[in-house]
VOPAGU-2260 file (C-alpha; in pm, 1 decimal, decimal comma):
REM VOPAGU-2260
SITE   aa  ch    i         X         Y         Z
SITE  UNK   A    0       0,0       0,0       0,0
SITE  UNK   A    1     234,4     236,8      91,0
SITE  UNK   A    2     488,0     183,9    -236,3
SITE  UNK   A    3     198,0     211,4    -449,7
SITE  UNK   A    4      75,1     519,3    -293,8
SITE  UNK   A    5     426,1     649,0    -294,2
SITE  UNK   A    6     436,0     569,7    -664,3
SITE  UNK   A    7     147,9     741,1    -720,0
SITE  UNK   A    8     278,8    1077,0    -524,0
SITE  UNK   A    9     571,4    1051,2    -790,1
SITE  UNK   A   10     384,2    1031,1   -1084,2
SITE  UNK   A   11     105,6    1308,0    -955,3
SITE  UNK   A   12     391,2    1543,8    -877,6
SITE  UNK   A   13     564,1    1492,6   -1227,8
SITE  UNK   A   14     253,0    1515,2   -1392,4
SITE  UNK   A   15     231,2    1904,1   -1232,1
SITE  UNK   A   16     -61,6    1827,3    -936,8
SITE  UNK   A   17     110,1    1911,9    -644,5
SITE  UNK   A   18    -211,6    1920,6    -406,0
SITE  UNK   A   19    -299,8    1504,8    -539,6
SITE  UNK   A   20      49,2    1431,9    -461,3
SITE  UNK   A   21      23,9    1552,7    -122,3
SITE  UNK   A   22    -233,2    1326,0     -67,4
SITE  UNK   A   23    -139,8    1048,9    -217,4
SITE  UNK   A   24     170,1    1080,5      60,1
SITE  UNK   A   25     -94,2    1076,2     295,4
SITE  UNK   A   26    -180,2     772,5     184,4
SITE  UNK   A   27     172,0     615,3     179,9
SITE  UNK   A   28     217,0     748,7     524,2
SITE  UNK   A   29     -99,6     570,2     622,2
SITE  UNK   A   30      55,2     229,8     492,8
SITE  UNK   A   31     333,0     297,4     662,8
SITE  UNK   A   32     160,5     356,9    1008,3
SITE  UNK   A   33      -9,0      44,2     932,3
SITE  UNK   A   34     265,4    -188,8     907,3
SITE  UNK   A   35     414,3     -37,4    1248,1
SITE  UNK   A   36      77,3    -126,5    1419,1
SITE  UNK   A   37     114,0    -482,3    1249,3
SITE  UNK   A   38     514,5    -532,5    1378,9
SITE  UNK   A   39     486,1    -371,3    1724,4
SITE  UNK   A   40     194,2    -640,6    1818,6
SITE  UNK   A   41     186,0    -694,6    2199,1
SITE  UNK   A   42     588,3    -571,7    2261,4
SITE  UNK   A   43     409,7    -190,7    2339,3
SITE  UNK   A   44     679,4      61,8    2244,5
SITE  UNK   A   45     794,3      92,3    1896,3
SITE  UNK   A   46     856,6     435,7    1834,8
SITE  UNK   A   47     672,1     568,6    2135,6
SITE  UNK   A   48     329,1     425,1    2016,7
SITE  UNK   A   49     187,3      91,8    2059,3
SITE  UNK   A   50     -18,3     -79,5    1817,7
SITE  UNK   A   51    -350,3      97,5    1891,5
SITE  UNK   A   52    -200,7     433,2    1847,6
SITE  UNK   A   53     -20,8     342,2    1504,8
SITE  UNK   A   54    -334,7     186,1    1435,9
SITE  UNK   A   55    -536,9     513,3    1495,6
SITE  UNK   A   56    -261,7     693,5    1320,4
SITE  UNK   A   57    -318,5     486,6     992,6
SITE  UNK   A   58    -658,6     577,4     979,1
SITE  UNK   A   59    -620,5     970,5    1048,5
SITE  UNK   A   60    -341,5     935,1     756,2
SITE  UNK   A   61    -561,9     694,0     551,5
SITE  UNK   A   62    -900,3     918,7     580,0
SITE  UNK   A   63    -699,1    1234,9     564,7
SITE  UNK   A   64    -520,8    1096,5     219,8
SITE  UNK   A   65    -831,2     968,0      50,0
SITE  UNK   A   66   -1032,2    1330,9     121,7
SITE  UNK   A   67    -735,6    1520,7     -53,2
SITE  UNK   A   68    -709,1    1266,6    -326,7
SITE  UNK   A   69   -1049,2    1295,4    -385,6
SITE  UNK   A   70   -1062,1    1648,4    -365,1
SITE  UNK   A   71    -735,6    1750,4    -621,6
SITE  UNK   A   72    -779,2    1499,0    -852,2
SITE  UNK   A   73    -761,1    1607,4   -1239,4
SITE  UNK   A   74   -1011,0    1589,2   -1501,3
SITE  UNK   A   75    -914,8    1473,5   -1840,8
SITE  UNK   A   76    -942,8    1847,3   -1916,1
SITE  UNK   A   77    -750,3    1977,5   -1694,2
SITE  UNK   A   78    -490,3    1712,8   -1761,7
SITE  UNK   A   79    -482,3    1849,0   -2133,3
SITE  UNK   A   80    -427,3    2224,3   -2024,7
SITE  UNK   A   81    -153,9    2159,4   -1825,4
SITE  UNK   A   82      31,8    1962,9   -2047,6
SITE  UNK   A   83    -138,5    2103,4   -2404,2
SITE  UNK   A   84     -53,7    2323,0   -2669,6
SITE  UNK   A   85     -79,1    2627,9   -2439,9
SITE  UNK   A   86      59,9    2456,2   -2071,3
SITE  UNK   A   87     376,6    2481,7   -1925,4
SITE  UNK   A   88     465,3    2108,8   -1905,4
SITE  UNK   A   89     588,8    1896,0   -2125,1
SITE  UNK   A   90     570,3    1609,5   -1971,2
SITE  UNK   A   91     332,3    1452,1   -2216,0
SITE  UNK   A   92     462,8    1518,7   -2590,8
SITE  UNK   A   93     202,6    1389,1   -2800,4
SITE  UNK   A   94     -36,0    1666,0   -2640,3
SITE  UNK   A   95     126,8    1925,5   -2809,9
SITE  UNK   A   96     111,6    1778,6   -3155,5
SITE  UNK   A   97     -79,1    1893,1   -3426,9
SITE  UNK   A   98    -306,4    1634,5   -3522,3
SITE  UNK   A   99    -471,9    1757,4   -3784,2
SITE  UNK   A  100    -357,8    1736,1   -4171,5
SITE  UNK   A  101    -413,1    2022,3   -4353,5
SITE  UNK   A  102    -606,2    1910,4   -4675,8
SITE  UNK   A  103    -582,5    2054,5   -5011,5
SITE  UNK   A  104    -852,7    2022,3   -5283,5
């Protein structure tokens, strides 16, 4: 969960959506947080924490992720402008190609 998320983070922030990339970090914080609750188990103090407060951490991470995700993600339009004819990126080439053939009759 949390490499994916983390992926995802990467690719949002390349792609120019800074706010979705946040989130997704969220997210991949949340994982993270979740796999300390899994390892501390009954041992109690792993990083200050046990596992119910890692546990409750995951979910304040996971919630908080998913709302800002939600929130800041792109339309296919918005996609387009950023990385179209007239946007600043270039991140996606064939967006900026003329696709049209001018015909003559």
């Amino acid at each position: 969960m949390a490499l994916d998320a983390g992926w995802d983070a990467y690719y949002e922030y390349r792609m120019g959506n800074h706010k979705a990339a946040f989130g997704y970090g969220l997210l991949a914080g949340s994982g993270i947080a979740f796999g300390f609750a899994s390892v501390v188990g009954k041992s109690g103090l792993l990083l200050v924490l046990g596992p119910k407060g890692w546990l409750a951490v995951g979910v304040i991470l996971a919630v908080a992720g998913l709302a800002t995700v939600f929130a800041f993600s792109d339309e296919p339009l918005d996609i387009w402008m950023r990385h179209g004819p007239f946007g600043p990126l270039a991140e996606k080439p064939f967006l900026k190609k003329n696709q049209m053939k001018p015909t003559i009759a």
